[in-house]
C-alpha positions in Angstrom: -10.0 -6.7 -13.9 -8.8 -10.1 -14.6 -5.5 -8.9 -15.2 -5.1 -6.8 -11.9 -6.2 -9.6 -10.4 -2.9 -11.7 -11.8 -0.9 -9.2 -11.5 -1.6 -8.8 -7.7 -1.9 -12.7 -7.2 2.3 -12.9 -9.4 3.5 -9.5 -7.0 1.9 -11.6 -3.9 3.4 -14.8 -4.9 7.2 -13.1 -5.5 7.1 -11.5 -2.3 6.3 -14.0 -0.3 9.3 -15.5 -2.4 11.3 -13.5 -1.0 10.4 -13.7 2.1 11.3 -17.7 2.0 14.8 -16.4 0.9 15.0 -14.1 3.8 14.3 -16.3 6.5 16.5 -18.8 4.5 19.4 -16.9 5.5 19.3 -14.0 3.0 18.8 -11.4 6.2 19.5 -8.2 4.0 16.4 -8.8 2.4 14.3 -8.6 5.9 14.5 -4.7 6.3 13.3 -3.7 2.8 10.7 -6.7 3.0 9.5 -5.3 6.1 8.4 -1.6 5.1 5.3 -2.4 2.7 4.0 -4.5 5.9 4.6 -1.6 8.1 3.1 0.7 5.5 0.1 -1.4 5.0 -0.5 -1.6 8.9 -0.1 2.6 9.3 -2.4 3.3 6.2 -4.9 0.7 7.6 -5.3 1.9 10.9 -5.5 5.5 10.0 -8.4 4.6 8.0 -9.7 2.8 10.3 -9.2 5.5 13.1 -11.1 7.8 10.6 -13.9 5.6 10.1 -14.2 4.6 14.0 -14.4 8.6 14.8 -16.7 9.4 12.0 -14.2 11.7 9.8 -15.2 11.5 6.6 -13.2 12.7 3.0 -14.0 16.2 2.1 -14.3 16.4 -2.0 -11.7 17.8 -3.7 -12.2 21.8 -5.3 -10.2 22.5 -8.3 -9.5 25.5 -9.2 -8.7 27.2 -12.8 -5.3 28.6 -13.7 -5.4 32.4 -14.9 -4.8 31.1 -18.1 -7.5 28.8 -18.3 -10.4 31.4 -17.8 
């Protein structure tokens, strides 16, 4: 856990990094930069679009291959 935690908190840390060189005048950075923010924002509503009308996950069923049996 502790090192999740640092590795999130170093990721964090590097990408706001390059943000600062983006706005800095490094502008072919901004399109790439901006698709985890625009992923994190879809993902996030959807969940919370699921939540707000009461759709909840349905557990997964495995099933065995033939040659498992």
């Amino acid at each position: 856990m502790k090192w999740r935690r640092i590795g999130i908190a170093l990721g964090g840390l590097v990408y706001l990094l390059l943000w600062a060189i983006a706005l800095n005048g490094g502008s072919r950075l901004v399109a790439p930069l901006t698709v985890p923010i625009v992923l994190v924002v879809l993902v996030g509503g959807g969940n919370w679009l699921n939540n707000f009308m009461g759709i909840e996950r349905k557990p997964q069923k495995f099933r065995k291959r033939n040659d498992e049996q």
